[in-house]
VMD Tcl script that draws the C-alpha trace (Angstrom):
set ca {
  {-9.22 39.09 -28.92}
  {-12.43 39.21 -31.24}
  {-13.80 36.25 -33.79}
  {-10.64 35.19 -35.50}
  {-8.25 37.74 -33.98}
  {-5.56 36.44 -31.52}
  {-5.56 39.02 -28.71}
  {-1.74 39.16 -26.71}
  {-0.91 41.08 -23.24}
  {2.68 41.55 -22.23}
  {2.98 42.65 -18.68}
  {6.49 44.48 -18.05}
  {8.05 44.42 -14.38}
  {11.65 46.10 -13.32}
  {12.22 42.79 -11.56}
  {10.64 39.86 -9.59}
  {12.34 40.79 -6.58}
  {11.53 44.21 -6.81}
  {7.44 43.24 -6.73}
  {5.14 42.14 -3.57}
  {4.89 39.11 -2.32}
  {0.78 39.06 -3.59}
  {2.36 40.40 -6.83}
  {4.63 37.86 -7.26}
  {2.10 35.32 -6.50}
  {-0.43 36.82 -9.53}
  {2.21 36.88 -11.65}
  {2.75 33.19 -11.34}
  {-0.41 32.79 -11.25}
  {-1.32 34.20 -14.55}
  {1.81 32.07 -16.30}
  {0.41 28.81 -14.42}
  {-3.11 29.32 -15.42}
  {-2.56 30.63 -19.16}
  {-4.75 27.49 -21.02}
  {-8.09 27.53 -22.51}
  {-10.74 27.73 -19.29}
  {-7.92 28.99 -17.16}
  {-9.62 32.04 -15.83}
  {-11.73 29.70 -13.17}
  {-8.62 28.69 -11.62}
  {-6.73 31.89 -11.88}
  {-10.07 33.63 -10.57}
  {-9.70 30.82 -7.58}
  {-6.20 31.52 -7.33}
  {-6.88 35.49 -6.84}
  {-9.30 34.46 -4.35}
  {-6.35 32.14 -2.66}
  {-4.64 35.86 -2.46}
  {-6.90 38.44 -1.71}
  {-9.23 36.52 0.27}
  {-13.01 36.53 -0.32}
  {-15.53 39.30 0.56}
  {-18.63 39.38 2.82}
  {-21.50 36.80 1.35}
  {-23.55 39.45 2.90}
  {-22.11 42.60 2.77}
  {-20.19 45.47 0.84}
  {-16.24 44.21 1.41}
  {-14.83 42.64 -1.35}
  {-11.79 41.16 0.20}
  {-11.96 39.61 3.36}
  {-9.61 36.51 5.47}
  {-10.83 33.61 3.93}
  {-7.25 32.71 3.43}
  {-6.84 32.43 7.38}
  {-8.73 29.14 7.40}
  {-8.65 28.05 3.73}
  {-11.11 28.12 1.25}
  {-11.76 24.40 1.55}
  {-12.56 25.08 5.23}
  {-14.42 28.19 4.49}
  {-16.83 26.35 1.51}
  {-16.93 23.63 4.46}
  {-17.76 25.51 7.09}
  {-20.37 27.54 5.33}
  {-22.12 24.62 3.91}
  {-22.32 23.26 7.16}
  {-24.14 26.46 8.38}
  {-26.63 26.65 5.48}
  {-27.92 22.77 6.33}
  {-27.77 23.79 9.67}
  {-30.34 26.65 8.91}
  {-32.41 24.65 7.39}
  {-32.87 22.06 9.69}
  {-33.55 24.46 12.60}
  {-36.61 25.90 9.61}
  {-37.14 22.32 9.39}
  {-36.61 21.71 5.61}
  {-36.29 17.70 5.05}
  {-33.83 18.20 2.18}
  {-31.05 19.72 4.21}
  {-29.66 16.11 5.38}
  {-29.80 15.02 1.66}
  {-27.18 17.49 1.43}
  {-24.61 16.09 3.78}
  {-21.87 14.41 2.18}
  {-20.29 11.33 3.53}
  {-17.56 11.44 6.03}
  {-14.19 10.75 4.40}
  {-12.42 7.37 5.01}
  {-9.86 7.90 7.50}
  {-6.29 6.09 6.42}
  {-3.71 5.60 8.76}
  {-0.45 4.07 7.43}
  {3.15 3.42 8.53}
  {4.92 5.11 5.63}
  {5.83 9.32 4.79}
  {3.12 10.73 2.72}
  {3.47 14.44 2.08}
  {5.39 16.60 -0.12}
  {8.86 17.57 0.82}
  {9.74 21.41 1.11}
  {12.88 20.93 -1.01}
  {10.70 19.58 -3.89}
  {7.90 22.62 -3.85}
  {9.88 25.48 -1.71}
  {7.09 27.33 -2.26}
  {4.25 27.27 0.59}
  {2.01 28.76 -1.37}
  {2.55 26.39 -4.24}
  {2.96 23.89 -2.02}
  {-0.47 24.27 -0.16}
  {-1.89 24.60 -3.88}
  {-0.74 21.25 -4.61}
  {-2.22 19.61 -1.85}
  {-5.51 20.84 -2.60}
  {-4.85 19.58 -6.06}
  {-4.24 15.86 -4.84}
  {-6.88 16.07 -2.10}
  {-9.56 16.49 -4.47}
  {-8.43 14.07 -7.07}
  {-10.70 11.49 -8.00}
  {-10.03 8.35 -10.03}
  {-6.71 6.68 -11.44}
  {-6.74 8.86 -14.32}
  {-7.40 12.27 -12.48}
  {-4.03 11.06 -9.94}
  {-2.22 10.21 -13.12}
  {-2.62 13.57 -14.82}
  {-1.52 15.26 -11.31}
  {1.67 12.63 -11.40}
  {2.94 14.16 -14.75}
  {1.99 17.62 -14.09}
  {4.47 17.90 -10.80}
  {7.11 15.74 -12.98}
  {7.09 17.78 -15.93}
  {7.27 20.94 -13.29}
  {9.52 19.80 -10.40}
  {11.47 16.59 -11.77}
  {11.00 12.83 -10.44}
  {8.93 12.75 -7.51}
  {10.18 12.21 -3.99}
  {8.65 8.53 -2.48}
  {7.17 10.79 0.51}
  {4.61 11.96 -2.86}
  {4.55 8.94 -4.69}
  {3.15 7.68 -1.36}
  {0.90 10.69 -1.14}
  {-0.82 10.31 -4.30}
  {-0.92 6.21 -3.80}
  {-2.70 7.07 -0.42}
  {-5.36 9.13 -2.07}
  {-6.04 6.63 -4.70}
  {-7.10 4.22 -2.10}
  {-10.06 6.42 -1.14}
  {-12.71 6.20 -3.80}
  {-12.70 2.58 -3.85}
  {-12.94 3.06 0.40}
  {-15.73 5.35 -0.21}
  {-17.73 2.63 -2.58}
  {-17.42 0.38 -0.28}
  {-18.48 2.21 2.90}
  {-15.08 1.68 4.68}
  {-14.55 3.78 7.23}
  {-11.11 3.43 8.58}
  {-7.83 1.98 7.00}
  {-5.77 1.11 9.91}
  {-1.58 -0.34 9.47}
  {-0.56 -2.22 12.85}
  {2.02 -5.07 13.30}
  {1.82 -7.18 9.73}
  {-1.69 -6.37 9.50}
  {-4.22 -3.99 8.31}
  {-7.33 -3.11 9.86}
  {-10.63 -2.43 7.62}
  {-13.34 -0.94 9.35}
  {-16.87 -1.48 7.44}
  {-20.10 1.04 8.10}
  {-23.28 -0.88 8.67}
  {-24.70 0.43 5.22}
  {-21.88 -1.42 3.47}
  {-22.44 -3.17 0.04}
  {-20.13 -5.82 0.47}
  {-22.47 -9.19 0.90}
  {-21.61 -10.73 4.16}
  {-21.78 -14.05 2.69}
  {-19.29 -13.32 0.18}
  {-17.16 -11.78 2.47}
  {-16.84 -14.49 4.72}
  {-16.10 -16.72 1.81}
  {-13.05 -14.51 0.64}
  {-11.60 -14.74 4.47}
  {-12.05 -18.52 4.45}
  {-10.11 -19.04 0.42}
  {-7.53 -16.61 2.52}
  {-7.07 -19.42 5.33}
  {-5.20 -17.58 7.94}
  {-4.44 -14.76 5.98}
  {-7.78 -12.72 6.98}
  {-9.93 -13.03 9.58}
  {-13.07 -10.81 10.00}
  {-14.09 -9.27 13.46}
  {-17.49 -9.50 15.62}
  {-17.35 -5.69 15.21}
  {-16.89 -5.63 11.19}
  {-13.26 -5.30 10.99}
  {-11.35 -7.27 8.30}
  {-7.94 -8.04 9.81}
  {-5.40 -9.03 6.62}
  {-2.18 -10.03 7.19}
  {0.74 -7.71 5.10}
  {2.97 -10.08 3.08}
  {5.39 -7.23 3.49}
  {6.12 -3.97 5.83}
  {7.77 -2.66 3.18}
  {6.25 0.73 1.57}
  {6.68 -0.05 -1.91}
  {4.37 -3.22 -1.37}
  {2.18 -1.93 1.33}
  {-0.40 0.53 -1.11}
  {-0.37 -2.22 -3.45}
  {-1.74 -4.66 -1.35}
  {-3.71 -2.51 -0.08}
  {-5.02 -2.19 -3.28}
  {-5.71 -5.90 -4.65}
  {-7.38 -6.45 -1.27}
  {-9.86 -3.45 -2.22}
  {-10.50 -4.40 -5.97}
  {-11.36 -7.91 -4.47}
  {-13.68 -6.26 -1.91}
  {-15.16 -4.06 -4.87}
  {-15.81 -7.41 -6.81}
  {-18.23 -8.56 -4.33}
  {-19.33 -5.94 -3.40}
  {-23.56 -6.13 -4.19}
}
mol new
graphics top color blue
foreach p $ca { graphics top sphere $p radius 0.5 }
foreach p [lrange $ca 0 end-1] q [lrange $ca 1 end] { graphics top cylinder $p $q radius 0.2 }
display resetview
């Protein structure tokens, strides 16, 4: 594997079944992460495995995988600013990230254990989707689990539709995403760059089709309950929000 010489490795086993479970698990790994810049995720993926060692200390493996390494990354960053503050270092609040917008729906969004049996895979995937950002980024993960499992189940499709609602949520500092009775619910943070003035002018084109709140809650009326229809109007109301927004 030097200059212009193509470097191979053929790993022999008597049998899957006859391997450990962690074995197994590299194994796929390795034939999962096999493209150019692969080792980052198959060095995350032993980590997945293994677990991770002491940040201070000699122990190289550790139970990270007991709370996740999300959580853990979470968890730790939290602890750092919290240090820092206490030291009382003015930059550790600059470090915060915003909260997440919380979306509640009336429709199945997860991903069936008859489509990825695997948990492991399974719990993979998630993070994979979770941390998508953008149309093309959800797009890439739609043909990747189509070209691996086969069509997707409309528990995902809703999954991944749910997730592309959040960066525009994000933008425009909206909290909470809330599905009732023929309506949804948008809940604005004060900091929110969606002009006032234009907003009220979009709910009074809508006529009775929006009304906003004394508490900054735009109430829209669904056209349909239906779940093929709900995302995507969930969606046109957003990129009109995003339009004027300042």
């Amino acid at each position: 594997g030097r200059s212009s010489e193509q470097a191979y490795a053929y790993l022999l086993v008597p049998s899957m079944e006859g391997l450990s479970r962690d074995a197994q698990r590299r194994l796929r790994a390795l034939m999962d992460y096999n493209e150019l810049g692969g080792g980052f995720k198959l060095a995350m993926s032993d980590l997945q495995i293994r677990g991770g060692g002491n940040i201070l200390g000699e122990s190289q493996s550790g139970n990270i995988a007991a709370v996740g390494y999300d959580l853990y990354l979470d968890l730790l960053q939290k602890t750092v600013e919290d240090l820092k503050r206490r030291q009382g270092d003015d930059s550790a609040g600059a470090l915060a990230e915003e909260p997440e917008p919380e979306i509640n729906l009336r429709l199945p969004a997860y991903i069936p254990e008859n489509y990825i049996k695997d948990t492991d895979l399974r719990y993979i995937t998630y993070r994979k989707i979770t941390s998508c950002r953008g149309d093309e980024a959800i797009a890439d993960i739609r043909d990747e689990l189509r070209d691996r499992y086969g069509a997707l189940p409309e528990e995902t499709i809703n999954l991944l539709g749910v997730i592309s609602l959040k960066e525009a949520m994000s933008k425009l500092k909206i909290t909470k995403l809330d599905q009732g009775e023929g309506k949804l619910v948008l809940s604005f943070a004060e900091q929110t760059p969606v002009d006032p003035l234009r907003l009220l002018a979009m709910v009074s084109a809508a006529k009775k089709d929006m009304k906003l709140t004394p508490d900054s809650r735009l109430v829209v009326n669904l056209k349909s309950d239906r779940q093929e229809t709900v995302i995507e109007e969930i969606r046109k109301t957003l990129h009109s929000l995003l339009r004027d927004a300042t």
